[in-house]
DRENZA-596649 format. One record per residue (C-alpha): x, y, z; residue number from 0; residue in one letter. Coordinates in Angstrom, 2 decimals. Example, Ala and Ser with C-alpha at 12.3 -4.5 7.8 and 13.67 -1.06 7.14 Angstrom:
<pts>
- x; y; z; i; aa
- 12.30; -4.50; 7.80; 0; A
- 13.67; -1.06; 7.14; 1; S
</pts>
This chain:
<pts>
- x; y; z; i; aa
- -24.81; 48.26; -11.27; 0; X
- -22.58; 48.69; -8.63; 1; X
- -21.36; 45.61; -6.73; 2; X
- -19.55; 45.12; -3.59; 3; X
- -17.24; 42.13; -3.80; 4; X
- -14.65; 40.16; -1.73; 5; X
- -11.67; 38.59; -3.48; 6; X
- -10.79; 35.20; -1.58; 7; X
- -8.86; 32.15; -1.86; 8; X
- -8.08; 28.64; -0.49; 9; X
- -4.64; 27.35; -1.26; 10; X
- -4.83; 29.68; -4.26; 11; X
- -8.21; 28.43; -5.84; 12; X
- -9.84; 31.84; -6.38; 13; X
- -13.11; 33.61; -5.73; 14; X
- -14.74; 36.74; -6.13; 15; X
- -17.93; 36.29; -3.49; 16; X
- -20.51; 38.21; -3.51; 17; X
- -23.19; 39.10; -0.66; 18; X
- -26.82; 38.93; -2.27; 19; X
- -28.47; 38.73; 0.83; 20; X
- -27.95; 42.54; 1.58; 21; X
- -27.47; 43.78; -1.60; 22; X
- -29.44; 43.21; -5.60; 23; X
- -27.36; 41.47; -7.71; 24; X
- -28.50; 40.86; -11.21; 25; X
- -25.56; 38.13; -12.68; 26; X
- -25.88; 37.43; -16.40; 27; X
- -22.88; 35.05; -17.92; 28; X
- -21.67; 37.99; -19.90; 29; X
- -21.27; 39.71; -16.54; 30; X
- -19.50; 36.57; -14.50; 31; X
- -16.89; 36.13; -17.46; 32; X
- -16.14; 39.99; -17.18; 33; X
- -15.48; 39.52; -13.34; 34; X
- -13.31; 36.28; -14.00; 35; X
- -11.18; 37.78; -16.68; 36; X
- -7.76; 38.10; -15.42; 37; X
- -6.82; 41.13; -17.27; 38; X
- -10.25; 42.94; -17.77; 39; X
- -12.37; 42.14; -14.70; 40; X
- -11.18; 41.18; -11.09; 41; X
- -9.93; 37.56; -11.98; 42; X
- -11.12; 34.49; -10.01; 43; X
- -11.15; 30.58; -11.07; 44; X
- -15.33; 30.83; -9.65; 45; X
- -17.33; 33.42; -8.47; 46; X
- -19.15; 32.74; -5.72; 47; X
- -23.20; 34.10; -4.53; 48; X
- -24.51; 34.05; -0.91; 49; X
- -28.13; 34.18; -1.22; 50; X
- -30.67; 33.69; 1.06; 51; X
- -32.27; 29.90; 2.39; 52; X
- -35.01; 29.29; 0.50; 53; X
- -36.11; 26.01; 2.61; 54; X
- -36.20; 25.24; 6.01; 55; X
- -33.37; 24.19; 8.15; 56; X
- -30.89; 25.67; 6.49; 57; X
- -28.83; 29.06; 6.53; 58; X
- -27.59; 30.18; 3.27; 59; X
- -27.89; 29.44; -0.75; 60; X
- -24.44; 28.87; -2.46; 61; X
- -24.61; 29.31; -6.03; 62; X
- -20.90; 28.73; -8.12; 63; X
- -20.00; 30.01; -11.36; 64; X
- -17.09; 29.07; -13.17; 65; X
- -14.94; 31.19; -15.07; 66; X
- -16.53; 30.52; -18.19; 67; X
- -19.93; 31.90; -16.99; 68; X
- -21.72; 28.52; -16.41; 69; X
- -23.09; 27.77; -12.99; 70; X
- -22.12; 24.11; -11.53; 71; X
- -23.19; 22.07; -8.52; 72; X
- -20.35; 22.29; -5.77; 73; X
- -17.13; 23.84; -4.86; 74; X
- -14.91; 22.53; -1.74; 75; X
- -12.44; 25.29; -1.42; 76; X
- -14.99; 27.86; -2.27; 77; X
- -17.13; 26.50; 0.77; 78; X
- -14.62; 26.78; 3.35; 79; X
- -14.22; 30.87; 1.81; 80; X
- -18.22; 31.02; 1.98; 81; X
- -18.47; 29.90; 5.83; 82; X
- -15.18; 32.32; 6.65; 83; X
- -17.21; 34.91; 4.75; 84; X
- -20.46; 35.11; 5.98; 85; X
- -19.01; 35.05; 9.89; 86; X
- -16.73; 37.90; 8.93; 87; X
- -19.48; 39.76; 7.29; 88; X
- -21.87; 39.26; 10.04; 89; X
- -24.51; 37.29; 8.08; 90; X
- -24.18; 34.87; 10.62; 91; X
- -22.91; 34.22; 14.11; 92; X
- -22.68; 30.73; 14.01; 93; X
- -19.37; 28.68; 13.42; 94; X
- -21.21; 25.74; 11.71; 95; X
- -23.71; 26.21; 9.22; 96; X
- -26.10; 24.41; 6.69; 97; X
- -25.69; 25.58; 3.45; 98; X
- -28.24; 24.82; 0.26; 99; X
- -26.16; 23.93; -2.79; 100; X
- -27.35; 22.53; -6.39; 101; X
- -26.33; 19.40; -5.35; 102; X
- -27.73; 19.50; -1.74; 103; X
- -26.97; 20.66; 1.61; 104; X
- -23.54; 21.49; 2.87; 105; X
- -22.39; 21.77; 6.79; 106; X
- -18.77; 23.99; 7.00; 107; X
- -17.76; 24.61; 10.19; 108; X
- -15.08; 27.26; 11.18; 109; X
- -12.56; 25.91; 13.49; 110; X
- -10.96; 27.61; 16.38; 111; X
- -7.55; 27.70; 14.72; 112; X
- -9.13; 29.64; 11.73; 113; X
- -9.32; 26.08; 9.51; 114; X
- -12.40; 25.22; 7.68; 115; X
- -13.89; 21.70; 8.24; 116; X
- -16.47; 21.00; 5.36; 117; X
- -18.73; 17.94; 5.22; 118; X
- -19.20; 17.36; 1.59; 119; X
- -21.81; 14.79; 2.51; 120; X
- -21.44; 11.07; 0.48; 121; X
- -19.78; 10.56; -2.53; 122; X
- -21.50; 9.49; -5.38; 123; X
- -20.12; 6.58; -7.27; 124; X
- -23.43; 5.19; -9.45; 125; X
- -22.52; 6.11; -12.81; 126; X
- -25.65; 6.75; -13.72; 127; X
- -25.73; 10.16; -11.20; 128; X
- -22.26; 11.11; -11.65; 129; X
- -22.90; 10.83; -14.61; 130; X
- -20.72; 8.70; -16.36; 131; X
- -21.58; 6.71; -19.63; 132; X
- -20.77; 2.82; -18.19; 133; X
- -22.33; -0.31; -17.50; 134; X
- -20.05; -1.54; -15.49; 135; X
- -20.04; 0.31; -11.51; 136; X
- -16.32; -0.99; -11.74; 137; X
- -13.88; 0.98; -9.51; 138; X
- -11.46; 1.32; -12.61; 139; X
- -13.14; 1.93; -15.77; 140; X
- -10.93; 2.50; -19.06; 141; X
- -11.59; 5.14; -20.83; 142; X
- -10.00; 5.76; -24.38; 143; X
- -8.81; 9.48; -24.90; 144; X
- -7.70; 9.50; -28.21; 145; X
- -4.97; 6.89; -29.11; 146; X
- -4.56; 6.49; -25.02; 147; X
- -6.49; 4.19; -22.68; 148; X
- -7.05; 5.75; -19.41; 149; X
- -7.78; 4.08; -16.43; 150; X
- -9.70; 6.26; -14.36; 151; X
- -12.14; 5.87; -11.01; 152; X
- -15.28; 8.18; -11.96; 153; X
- -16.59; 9.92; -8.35; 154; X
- -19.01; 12.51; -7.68; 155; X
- -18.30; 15.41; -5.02; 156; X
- -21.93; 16.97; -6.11; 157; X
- -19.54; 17.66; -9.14; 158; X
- -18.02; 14.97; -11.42; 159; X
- -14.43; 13.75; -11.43; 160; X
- -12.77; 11.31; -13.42; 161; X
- -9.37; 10.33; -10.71; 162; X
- -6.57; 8.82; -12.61; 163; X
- -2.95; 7.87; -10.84; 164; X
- 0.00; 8.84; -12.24; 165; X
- 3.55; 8.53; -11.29; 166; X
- 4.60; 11.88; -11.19; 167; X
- 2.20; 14.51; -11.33; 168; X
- 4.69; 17.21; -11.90; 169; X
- 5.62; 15.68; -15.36; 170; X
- 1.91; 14.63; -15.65; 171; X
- 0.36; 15.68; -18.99; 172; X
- -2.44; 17.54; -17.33; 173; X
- -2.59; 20.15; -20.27; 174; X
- -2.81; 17.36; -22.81; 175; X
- -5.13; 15.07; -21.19; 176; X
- -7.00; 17.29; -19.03; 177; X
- -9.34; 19.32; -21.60; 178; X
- -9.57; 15.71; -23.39; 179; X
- -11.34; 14.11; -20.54; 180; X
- -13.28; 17.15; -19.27; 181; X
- -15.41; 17.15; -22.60; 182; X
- -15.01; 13.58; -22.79; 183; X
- -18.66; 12.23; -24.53; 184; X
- -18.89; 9.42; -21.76; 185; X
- -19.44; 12.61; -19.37; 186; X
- -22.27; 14.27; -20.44; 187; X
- -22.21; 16.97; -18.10; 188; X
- -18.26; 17.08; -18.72; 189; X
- -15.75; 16.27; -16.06; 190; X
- -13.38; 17.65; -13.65; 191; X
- -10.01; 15.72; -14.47; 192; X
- -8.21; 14.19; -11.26; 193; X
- -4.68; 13.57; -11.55; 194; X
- -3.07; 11.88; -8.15; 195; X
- 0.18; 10.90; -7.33; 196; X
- 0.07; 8.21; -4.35; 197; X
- 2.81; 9.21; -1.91; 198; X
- 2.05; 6.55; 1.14; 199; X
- -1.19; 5.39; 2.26; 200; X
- -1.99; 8.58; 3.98; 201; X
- -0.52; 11.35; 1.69; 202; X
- -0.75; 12.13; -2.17; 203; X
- 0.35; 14.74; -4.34; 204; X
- -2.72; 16.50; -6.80; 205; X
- -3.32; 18.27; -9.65; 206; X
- -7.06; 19.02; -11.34; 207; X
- -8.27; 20.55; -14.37; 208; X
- -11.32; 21.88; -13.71; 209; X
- -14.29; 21.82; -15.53; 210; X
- -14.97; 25.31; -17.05; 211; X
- -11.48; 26.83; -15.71; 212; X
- -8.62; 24.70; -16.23; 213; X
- -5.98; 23.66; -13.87; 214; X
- -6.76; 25.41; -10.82; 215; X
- -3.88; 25.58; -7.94; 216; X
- -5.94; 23.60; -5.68; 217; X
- -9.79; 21.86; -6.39; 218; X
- -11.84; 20.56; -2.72; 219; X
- -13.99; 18.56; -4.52; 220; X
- -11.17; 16.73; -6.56; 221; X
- -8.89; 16.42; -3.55; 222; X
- -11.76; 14.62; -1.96; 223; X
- -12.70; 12.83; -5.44; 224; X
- -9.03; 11.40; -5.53; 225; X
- -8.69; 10.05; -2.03; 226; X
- -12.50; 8.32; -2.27; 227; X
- -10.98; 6.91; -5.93; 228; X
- -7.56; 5.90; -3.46; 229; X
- -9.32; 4.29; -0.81; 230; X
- -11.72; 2.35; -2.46; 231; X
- -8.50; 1.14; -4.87; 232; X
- -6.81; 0.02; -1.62; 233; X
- -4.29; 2.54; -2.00; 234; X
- -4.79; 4.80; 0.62; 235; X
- -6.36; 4.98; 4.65; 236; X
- -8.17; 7.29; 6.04; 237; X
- -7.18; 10.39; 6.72; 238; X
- -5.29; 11.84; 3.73; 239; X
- -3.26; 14.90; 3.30; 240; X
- -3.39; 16.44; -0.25; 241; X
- -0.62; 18.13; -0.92; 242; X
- -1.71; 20.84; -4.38; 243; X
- 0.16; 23.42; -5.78; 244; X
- -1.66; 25.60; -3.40; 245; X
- -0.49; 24.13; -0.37; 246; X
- -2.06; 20.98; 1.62; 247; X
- -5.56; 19.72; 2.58; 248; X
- -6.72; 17.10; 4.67; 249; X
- -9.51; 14.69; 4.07; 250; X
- -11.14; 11.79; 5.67; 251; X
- -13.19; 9.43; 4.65; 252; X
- -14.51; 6.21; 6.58; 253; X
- -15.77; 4.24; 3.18; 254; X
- -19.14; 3.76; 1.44; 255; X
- -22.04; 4.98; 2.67; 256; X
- -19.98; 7.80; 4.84; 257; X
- -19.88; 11.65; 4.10; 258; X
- -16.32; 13.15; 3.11; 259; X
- -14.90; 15.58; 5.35; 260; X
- -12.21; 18.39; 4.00; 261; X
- -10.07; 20.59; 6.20; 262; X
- -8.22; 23.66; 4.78; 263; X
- -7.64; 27.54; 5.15; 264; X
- -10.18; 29.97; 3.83; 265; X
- -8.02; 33.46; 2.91; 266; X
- -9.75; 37.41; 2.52; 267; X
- -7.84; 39.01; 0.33; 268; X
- -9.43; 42.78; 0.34; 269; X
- -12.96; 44.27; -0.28; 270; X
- -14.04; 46.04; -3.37; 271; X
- -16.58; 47.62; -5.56; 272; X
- -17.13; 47.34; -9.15; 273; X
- -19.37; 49.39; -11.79; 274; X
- -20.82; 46.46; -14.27; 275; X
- -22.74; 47.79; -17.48; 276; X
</pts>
């Protein structure tokens, strides 16, 4: 099979998108770990699929597969590249769209400055549809990683995240901790591991480990799973800049009940083709 492919990126998170409205694509996980593999394949942190709408109202189908072949709900960063995509492809003419995702609809809207504004729609924070293992709906839950106790603020972006605070997150023992709590047993659909550093109430510093790719230069979903976790632990107001190690983000959020919205660039890096066996 030969398949036409777009290498994109925001703030460094990575994507290989693919267009299977105009062309038949046939993905198996075998195939999606080839395209991810950094030495092998193209390389990407998630490969993204524009399919068609298949209900009403809506524009597009965004499907996201991690590196590791497995397909998961949601994707922030790789939203803002799908809107920027499917405008410069000429799939659409429209600046805002609705977008079908596993975990609902989506509206990104292409700004006139070349920003992406995403509405991630309401955060989730019953335990019981993150999901998270707890009785308790507690903002801070402890959670024991091995001989550690880990406060963390569970939060679901149509993906799960489990936000902790740390002092530093440059010294931050993401590499330790982070593959601990993402296939933590109180997650049963594992866990995207949040690890924020609050600057003032309107700025923090971010790092994630991702959920079937490891620490990723920059996660949408966990920048706007750490500054739901912030505000609702009175630590931060509305709006937030995140600053990752792929450059900065922007999200508001006006409290429970209320949609999360995420600004940030959406970057082509070239156009390619690929023979897959």
């Amino acid at each position: 099979m030969r398949l036409s492919f777009t290498k994109m990126h925001g703030l460094g998170n990575d994507f290989v998108v693919i267009d299977a409205v105009t062309q038949t694509v046939d993905l198996s996980p075998e195939r999606v770990r080839f395209l991810a593999d950094r030495h092998f394949g193209v390389g990407c942190d998630q490969l993204l699929v524009v399919e068609p709408a298949t209900q009403s109202g809506v524009d597009f189908r965004y499907r996201i597969f991690n590196a590791d072949g497995g397909e998961v709900e949601q994707c922030g960063n790789g939203a803002r590249c799908f809107v920027r995509f499917v405008h410069d492809k000429g799939l659409t003419g429209k600046r805002k769209i609705r977008v079908e995702t596993r975990s609902g609809i989506i509206e990104p809207r292409l700004e006139d400055d070349g920003q992406v504004t995403v509405d991630m729609g309401v955060p989730v924070l019953d335990p019981a549809r993150i999901p998270f293992d707890s009785a308790s709906d507690a903002v801070v839950q402890p959670l024991q990683v091995g001989d550690e106790v880990v406060p963390v603020t569970a939060v679901s972006m149509g993906n799960p995240h489990a936000v902790q605070v740390v002092a530093d997150v440059d010294s931050a023992p993401v590499e330790v901790l982070g593959p601990a709590i993402e296939s933590h047993p109180r997650f049963p659909a594992r866990v995207n591991a949040g690890f924020m550093q609050v600057v003032d109430a309107h700025a923090i510093r971010l790092r994630v480990y991702e959920r079937g790719a490891g620490e990723t230069l920059a996660c949408g979903t966990g920048a706007c799973a750490a500054v739901v976790a912030g505000i609702l632990r009175g630590l931060l107001d509305s709006p937030v800049r995140v600053e990752t190690r792929g450059g900065p983000l922007s999200i508001a959020w006006d409290g429970r009940g209320e949609p999360v919205l995420m600004t940030g660039p959406a970057v082509s890096v070239f156009d390619a083709q690929i023979e897959l066996d």
